[in-house]
N, C-alpha and C positions, 0 to 999 in steps of 0.2 A: 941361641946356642949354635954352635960348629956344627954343620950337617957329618962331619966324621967322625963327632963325638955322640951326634945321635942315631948315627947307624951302626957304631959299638955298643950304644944302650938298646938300641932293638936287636942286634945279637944278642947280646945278655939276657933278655928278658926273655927272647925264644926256649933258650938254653936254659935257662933258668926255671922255666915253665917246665919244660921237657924232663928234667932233674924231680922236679918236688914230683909232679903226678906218678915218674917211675917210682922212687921211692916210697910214694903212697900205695902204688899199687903192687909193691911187694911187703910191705909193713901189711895187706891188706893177706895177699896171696897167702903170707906166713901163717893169718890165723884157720885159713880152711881145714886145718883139720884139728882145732880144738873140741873139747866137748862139748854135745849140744846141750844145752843148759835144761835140768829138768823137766821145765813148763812146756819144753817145746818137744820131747821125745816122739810124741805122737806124729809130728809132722811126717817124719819118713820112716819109711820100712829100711832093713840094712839095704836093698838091692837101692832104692831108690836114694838112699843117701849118699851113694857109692856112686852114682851116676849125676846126683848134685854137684859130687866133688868134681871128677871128670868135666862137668861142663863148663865151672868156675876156671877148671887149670887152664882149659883148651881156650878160652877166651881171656884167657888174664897172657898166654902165650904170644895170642893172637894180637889182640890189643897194644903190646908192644912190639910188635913186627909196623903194627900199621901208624904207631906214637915217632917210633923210627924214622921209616918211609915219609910219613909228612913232616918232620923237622927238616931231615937233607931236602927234601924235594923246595921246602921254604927257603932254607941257609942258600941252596943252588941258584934259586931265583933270584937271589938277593945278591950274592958275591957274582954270577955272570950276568948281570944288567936284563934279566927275563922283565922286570919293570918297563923300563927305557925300553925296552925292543917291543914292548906291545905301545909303549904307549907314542912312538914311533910309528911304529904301523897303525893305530888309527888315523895318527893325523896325517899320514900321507891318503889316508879315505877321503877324510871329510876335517873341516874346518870349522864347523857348526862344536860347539864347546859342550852343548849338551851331547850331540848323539855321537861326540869323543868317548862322553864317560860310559855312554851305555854300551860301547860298542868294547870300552877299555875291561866294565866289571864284566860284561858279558865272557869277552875272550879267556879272563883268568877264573870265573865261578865256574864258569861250565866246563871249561879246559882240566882244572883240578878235578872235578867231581867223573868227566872220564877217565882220567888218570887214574882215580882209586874206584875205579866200575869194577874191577876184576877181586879187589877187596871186599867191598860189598855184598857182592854176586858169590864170594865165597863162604862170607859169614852165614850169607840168606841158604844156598845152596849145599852147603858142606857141613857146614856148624850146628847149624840151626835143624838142618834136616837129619843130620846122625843121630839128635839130641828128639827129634818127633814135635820140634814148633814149627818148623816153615809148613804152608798151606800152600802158599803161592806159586805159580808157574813164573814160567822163564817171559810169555809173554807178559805177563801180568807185570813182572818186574821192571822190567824194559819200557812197557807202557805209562807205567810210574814214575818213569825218569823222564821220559817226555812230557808228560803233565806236570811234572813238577819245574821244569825248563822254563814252559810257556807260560805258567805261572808267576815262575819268577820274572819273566821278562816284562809282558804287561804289568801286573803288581808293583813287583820289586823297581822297574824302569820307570812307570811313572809317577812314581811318591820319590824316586832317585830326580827325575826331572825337572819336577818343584820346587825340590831342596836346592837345587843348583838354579834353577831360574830366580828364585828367592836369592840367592847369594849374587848373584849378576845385578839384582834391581838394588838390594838394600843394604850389600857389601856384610861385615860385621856383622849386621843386627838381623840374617837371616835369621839366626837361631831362633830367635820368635816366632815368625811364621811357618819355619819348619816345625817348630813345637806345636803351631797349634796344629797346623796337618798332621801330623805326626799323632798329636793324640785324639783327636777326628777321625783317623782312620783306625786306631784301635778301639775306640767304643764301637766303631762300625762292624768292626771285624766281632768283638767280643757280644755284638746282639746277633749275630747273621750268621757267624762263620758254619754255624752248623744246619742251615741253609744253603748258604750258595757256596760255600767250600767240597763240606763234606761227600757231597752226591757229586762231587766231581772223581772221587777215589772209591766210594761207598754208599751201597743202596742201604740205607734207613726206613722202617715204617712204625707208626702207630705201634705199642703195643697191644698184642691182642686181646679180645673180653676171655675174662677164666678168674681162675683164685688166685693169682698172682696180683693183675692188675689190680682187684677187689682189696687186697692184703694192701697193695701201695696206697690206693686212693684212702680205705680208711685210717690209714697213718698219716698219711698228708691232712686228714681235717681233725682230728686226734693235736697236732701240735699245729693249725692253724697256716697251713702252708697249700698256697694255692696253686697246685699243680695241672697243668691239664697237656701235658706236651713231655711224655714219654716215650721215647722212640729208642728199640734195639738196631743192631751197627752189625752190618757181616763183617764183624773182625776175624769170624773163621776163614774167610777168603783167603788171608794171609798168612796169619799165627791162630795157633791153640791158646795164647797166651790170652788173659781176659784180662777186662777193666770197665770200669764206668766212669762218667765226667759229666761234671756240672756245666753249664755253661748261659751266658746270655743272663739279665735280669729283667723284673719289671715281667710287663707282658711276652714278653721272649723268653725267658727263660726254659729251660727243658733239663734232662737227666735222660743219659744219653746210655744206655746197659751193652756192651758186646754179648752178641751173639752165646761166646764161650762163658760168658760169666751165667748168662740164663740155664746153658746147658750141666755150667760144672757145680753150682747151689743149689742150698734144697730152696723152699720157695722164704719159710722166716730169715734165712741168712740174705739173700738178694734186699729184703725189707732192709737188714739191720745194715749194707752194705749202704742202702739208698738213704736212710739213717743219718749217714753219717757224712754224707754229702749234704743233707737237708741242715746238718750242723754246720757247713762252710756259709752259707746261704743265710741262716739266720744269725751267724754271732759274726755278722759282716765280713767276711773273709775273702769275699769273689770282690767286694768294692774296696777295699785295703790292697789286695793283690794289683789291682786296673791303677790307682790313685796312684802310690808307690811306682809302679812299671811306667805310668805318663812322667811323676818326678823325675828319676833316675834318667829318664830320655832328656826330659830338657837339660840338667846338671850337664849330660854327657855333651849335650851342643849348644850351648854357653861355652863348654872348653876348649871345644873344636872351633868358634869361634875366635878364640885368644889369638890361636896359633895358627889359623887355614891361609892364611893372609903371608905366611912367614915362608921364604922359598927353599930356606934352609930341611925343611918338614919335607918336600916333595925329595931334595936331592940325596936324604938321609936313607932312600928305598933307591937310589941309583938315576931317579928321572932325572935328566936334564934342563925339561921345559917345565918349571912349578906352574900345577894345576890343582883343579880343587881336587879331582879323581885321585891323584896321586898322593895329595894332602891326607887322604880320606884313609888311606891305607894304610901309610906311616902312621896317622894320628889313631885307627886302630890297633895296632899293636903297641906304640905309645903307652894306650890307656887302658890294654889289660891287666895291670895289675891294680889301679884303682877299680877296672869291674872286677875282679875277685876276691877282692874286698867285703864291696858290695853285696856279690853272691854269695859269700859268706855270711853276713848279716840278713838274708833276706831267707839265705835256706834254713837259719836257727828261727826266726822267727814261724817260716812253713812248718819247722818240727811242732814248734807251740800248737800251732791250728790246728795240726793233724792230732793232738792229744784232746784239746777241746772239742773238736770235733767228734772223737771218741766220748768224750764222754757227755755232750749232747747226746750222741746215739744211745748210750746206755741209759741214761735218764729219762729220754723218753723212749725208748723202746725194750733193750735188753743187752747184755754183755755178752752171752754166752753163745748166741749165731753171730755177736760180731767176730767174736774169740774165732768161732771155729769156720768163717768165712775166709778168716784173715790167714790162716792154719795153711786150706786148700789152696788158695792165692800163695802161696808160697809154694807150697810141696809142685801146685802144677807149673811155675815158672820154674823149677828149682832156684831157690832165691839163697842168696848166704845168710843163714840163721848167725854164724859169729863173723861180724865185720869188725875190724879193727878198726879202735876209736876216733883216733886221725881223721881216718877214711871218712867217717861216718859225719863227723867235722868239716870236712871238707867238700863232700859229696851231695849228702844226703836232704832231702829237700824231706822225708819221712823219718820217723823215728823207726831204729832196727824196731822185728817183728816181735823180739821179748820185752823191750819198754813199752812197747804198748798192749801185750797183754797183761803185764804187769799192773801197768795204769789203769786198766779196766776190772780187774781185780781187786782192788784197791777200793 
């Protein structure tokens, strides 16, 4: 295909994108002030429901200032050759094909990600702290973006280097070896990460002896689940916002509780919370989720494949000289609409699990500290009780908070 005809389809699909999310997220904005549906009245007091609504507008506001700013700042790049000018200046550095690319994604990830620092640092800053979540300092924030930099650079550069020295030795038929690295390092990542990740942004310990742990352990042998690798997460550092996560299987495995979720439960709702994680774990859902995410990877570079080869895909972003780097960029935005697709299909299915999973948790444990953990987890995020259906369609990797009290009702 004409490189001019496919850098009018990656206009399009920019624009196109930009279009549906707006209008999802005023289709979505419209319903914030419908009634909150009986089952859920308890959730908020009027002061606080008042204050839910305000933090929804002020970020649905916000959200599209900054949906905005990164389409021009993309169309800009795009229509005055910002491609071709970096990808220019690398190779007037270096001549080496690999430390082009890294030197190519480096210039534009980190480049974009200080561009919108002052977004970020507003929402963490402004938004976030008018509203009483942000915890975090300014150093703290800052320090985050450099850890996440150098992360990305070792990590993200050299699983990047592979995949390109794989396409230098085996042309086409990278995509195999890049798959199987590719899903190599995600098993890796999904036994470890909460290992040698996490203690790089957050201190983790044991959970302590008391009638907490006592309550988890005898649930855990109650349904036959061999736990011994509970560890709480200073998520207060940051947010007031709470969570818990499964992660890791096999001997690795653990159930990871924030700080705030210990503080904001009583101690039977943290159980029926862990419950219901114990429910992803058992009705397979953490190895469906890993299987599925290695497919979906290989599908995507099998395709990348077809076309990395084609120089018309490099000039389609303005480069001149077709490279895989530049291949790599075009053929990303190329294939987002086959991934939203996908994420489509994968978030209706999430919704499933998170209902079975619920009802794991009810079966064997109880409905009614799920009910009302899941209450607080709302009220202290302030969460939108009516999300419009689209949204919720399109978004939502969870079912809204009234189908699944519903469900567990039931």
């Amino acid at each position: 295909m004409d490189s001019t005809i496919l850098h009018y389809i990656i206009l399009g699909i920019l624009f196109f994108q930009f279009i549906l999310e707006t209008i999802l997220d005023y289709l979505n904005a419209k319903k914030y002030n419908d009634a909150i549906p009986e089952e859920l009245q308890d959730v908020y007091d009027d002061e606080a429901y008042k204050k839910s609504q305000e933090y929804k507008k002020t970020n649905y506001r916000f959200g599209l200032l900054t949906a905005t700013f990164s389409l021009f700042l993309t169309i800009g790049f795009l229509l005055f050759g910002g491609f071709n000018f970096v990808d220019q200046l690398v190779s007037s550095i270096t001549s080496n094909v690999i430390i082009q690319a890294l030197l190519f994604f480096g210039i534009i990830l980190i480049g974009s990600d200080i561009i919108t620092t002052p977004f970020s640092y507003y929402q963490t800053f402004t938004i976030e702290e008018k509203f009483g979540f942000n915890k975090s300092t300014r150093a703290l924030f800052f320090l985050d973006k450099i850890k996440s930099w150098v992360m990305m650079a070792i990590v993200g550069g050299g699983v990047l280097s592979l995949i390109i020295w794989f396409f230098q030795w085996a042309n086409t038929n990278f995509w195999i070896y890049a798959w199987v690295l590719i899903t190599l390092f995600t098993i890796f990542m999904n036994l470890f990460y909460s290992k040698l990740i996490v203690p790089l942004f957050n201190k983790q310990h044991p959970i302590e002896e008391g009638t907490l742990k006592n309550k988890i352990e005898a649930y855990a042998h109650k349904v036959g689940f061999a736990l011994n690798n509970i560890y709480i997460i200073d998520g207060s550092k940051r947010s007031t916002k709470a969570n818990a996560y499964f992660s890791g299987f096999g001997k690795e495995k653990r159930v990871t509780l924030y700080d705030t979720l210990v503080n904001d439960l009583e101690e039977e709702e943290i159980v029926a919370v862990l419950a219901h994680e114990v429910g992803h774990y058992k009705r397979k859902h953490i190895i469906f989720n890993l299987v599925s995410s290695i497919a979906l990877t290989g599908f995507m570079l099998f395709i990348l494949s077809l076309f990395v080869n084609n120089p018309e895909i490099s000039l389609a972003i303005g480069v001149l000289k077709p490279s895989f780097h530049a291949a790599l960029i075009s053929f990303g935005i190329l294939y987002s609409p086959i991934s939203e697709v996908t994420g489509l299909v994968i978030n209706s299915i999430s919704r499933k699990f998170e209902y079975q999973a619920d009802n794991y948790a009810k079966n064997t444990y109880a409905a009614t500290p799920l009910i009302s953990s899941l209450k607080k987890l709302s009220e202290n995020s302030l969460s939108n009780l009516t999300p419009h259906p689209a949204y919720v369609f399109m978004h939502y990797s969870h079912p809204p908070l009234i189908k699944r009290i519903r469900n567990l009702k039931e």
